[in-house]
N, C-alpha and C positions, 0 to 999 in steps of 0.2 A: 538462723537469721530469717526475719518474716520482711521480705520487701511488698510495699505493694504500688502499683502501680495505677494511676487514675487517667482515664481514656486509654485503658492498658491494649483493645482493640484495635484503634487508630493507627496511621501509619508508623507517626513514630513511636507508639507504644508498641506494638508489636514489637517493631524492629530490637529494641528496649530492653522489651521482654527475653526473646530470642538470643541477644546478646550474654546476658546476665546466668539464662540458662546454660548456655555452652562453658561461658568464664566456670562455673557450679559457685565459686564463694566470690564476695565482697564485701571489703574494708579489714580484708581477712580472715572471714568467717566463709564457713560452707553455709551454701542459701538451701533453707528448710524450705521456702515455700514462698512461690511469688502468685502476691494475690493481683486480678486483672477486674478493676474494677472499671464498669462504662455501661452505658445504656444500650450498646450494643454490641451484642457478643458473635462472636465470630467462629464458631466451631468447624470450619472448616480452617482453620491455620493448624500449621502442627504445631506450636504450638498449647494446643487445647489440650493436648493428648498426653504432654507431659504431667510424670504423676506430681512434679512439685508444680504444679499451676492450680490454683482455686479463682474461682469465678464469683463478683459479686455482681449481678446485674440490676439495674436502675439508676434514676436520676440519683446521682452524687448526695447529692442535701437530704436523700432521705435513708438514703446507704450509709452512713458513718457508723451508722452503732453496730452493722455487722462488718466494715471494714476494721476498726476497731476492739470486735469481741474477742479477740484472740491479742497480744503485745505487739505492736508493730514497729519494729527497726530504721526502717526507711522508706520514706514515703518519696516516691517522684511523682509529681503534682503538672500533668500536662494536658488533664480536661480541657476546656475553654470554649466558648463560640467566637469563632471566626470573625476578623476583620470586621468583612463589609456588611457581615448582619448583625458584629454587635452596634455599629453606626446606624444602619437599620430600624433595629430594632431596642432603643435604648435598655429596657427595662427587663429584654432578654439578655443582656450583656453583662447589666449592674448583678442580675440572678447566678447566671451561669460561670461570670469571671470574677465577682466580690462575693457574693454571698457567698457559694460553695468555697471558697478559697476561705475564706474567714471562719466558716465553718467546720473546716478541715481544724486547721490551725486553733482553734479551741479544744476540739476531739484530743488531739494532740496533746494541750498543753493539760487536760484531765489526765490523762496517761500519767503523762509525768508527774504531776501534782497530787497523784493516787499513791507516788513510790514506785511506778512504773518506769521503764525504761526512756531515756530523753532522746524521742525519734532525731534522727536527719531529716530533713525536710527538703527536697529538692524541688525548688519554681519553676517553671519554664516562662519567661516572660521575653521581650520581644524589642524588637531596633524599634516598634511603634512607638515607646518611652519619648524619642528624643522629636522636636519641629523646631521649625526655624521662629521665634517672633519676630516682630517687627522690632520690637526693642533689642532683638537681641541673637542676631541670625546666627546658626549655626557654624561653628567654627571647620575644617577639616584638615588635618582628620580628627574624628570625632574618640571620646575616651572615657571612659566611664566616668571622670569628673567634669565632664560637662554637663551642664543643667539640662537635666528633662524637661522636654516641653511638650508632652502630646498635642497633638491637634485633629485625633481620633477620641472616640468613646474609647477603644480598644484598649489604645496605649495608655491612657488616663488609669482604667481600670487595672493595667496590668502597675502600670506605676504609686497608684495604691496598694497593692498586691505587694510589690517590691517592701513599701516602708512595713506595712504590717508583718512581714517576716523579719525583717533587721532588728524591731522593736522586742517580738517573741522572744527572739535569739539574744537580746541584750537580757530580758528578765532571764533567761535562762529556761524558758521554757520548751522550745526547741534547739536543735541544732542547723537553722536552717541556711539553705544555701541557695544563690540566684543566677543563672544566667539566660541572658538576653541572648537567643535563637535570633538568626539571620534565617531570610525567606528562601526556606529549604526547598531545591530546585536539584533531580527533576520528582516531582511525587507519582508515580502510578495511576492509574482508578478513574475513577469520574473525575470529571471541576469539582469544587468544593465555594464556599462561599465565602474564602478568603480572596481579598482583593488585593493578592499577589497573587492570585491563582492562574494566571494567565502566563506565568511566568513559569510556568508549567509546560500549561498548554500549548505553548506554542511551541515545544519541541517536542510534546509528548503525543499529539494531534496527527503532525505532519508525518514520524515516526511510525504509525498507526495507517495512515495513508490516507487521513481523512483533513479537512479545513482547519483550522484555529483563526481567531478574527486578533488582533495586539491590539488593545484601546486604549496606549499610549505613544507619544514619539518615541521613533527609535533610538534619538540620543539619550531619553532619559538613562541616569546612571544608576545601578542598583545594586545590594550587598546581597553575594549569593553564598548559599553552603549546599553540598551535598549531602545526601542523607549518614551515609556511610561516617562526614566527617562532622554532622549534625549529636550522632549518637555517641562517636568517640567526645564528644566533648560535654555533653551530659552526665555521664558515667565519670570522665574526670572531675568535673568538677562537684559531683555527689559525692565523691568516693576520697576524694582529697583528704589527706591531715590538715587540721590548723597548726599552722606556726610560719616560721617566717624564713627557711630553705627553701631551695629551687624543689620545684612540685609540690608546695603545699599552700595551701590559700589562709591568705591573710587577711581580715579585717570581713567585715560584713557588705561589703560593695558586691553589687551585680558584677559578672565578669562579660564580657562583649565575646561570646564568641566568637572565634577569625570566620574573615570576611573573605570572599573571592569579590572584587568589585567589577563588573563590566557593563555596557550600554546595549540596550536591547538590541542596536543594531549590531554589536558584535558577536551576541547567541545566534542570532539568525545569519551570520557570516558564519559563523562555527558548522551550524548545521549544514547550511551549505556544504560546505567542504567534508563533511562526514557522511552526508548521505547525497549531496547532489541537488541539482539543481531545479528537479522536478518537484521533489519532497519542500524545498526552501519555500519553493513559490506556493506552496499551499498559505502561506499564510499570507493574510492582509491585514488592513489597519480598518478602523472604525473607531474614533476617538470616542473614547468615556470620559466627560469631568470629573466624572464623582471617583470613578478609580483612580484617574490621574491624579486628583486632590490631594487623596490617601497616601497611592505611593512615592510622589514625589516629596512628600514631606519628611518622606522617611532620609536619613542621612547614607551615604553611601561606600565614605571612605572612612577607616576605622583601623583605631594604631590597637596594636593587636598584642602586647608589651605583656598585657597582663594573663592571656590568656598563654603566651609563651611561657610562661613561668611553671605553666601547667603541660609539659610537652605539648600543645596545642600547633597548629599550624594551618593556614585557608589552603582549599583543595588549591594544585598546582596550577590548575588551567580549566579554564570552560570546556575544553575539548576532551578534560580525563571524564568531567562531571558527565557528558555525552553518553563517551563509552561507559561509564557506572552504570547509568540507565540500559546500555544495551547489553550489559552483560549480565544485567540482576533481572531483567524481564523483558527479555529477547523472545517469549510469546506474544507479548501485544506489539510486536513491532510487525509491520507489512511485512510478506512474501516478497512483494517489490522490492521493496527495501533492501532487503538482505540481499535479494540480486543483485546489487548495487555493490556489494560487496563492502560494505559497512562491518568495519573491524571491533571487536571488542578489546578490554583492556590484558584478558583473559586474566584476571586480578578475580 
């Protein structure tokens, strides 16, 4: 089996990747080789090292012919530019989240239109899908048969994204599959220029022992995943049979993956309480409209029905998601900190 992987570098690619590697088969095949295709390679991950990893580096839209030159099985499709730059920057976003995706998904359907093998197709697409209109606000909780309504570039783009694989999949060109990722919290690394990325930051900053600014209110409500229950749910839902028993996915609908829901003011009470109250007060407020715009559009509370069906389940608590983080990269956490006696989940 030839998986490959697109932004295979990236946080959740990696992770992804890493995963897929330990499992050695999927869909119940042994994995021959997982290809890690991104514009930025990362050879210090282990990784790199394994011998079934192959590396395609470059922009996506001009990689397909060697992503492609060999049959490929399954593609998981989680390149993309971020939020608040594809808002930004329109014409980087139409490039990098429609083109390439359309791009892919032809590559694709050649394969199979050659007598080649009819990939899987896994989308990562995203809760930006859904806004409230004026005509027609938001219901909650929110479910995959509710009407999408972006009020981002992002979500528009990924919600075109969405119909173009259901369509593939109807000709039979793919076997492709979709689920809408919740704003994976807590991520590692720098900020990134997602405008959920704050939602990060502001326990991954203080943690570190350094500021984070929140430039939203703290009541806003927001749908959160861990990463750890980010990637169990991509995998399932790539990996799924079709049909119509418990664990196997049905029909061509995005699947919502589970949601942890909380208000910014209760991660910042979370942290509190796990690391204390010097670490808490590092953060302040500075309101941003334009992120607020963004993320408050997004819906927050989400019937999770479907995604059960898939053993799926939202992390327990903000306060496991916490300890996730200090148990998966308890180097970037202060010296302080740990003095504090900040417990891991040891999970």
């Amino acid at each position: 089996m030839r998986i490959v992987i697109t932004g295979g570098f990236g946080f959740i690619g990696a992770q992804v990747a890493a995963e897929l590697l330990a499992r050695g088969s999927f869909r119940g095949t042994t994995i021959s080789e997982v290809v890690l295709a991104d514009r930025f390679v990362r050879r210090d991950l282990p990784i790199a090292d394994d011998a079934r990893v192959s590396v395609v580096e470059g922009d996506l839209l001009a990689s397909l012919d060697a992503v492609f030159a060999e049959p490929v099985d399954v593609v998981i499709h989680l390149a993309s530019a971020v939020s608040a730059e594809s808002e930004a920057d329109f014409d980087l976003g139409i490039r990098s989240n429609l083109d390439s995706t359309r791009a892919l998904l032809d590559s694709a359907r050649r394969q199979s239109g050659s007598g080649g093998p009819v990939p899987v197709v896994f989308f990562s697409s995203s809760v930006a899908v859904y806004g409230s209109d004026d005509s027609l606000p938001l219901p909650s909780p929110v479910s995959e048969s509710t009407l999408a309504a972006p009020q981002s570039s992002y979500g528009t783009q990924k919600l075109v994204c969405e119909q173009l694989i259901a369509d593939y999949t109807r000709k039979g060109f793919i076997d492709g599959r979709v689920a809408r990722l919740m704003t994976v919290a807590i991520r590692p690394g720098k900020p990134n220029a997602a405008a959920s990325g704050f939602l990060s930051g502001i326990i991954r900053e203080p943690l570190a022992g350094t500021p984070a600014t929140c430039p939203v209110d703290p009541d806003l409500r927001v749908a959160l995943a861990s990463p750890r229950a980010t990637v169990e749910g991509i995998l399932a839902v790539a990996g799924a049979d079709r049909g119509h028993r418990p664990g196997q996915l049905v029909g061509r609908l995005p699947v919502n993956l589970p949601a942890l829901t909380v208000t910014v003011s209760e991660m910042l009470d979370t942290l509190r309480r796990v690391a204390g109250d010097a670490v808490a007060d590092l953060v302040t407020f500075s309101p941003d409209p334009a992120v607020e715009a963004i993320v408050s559009s997004w819906p927050a509370v989400f019937d999770n029905s479907r995604a059960a069906t898939l053993g799926l389940s939202p992390d327990p608590d903000l306060e496991s998601v916490v300890r996730q983080y200090l148990d998966d990269h308890r180097d970037t956490v202060s010296p302080a900190v740990l003095a504090t006696g900040a417990e891991t989940t040891g999970g």
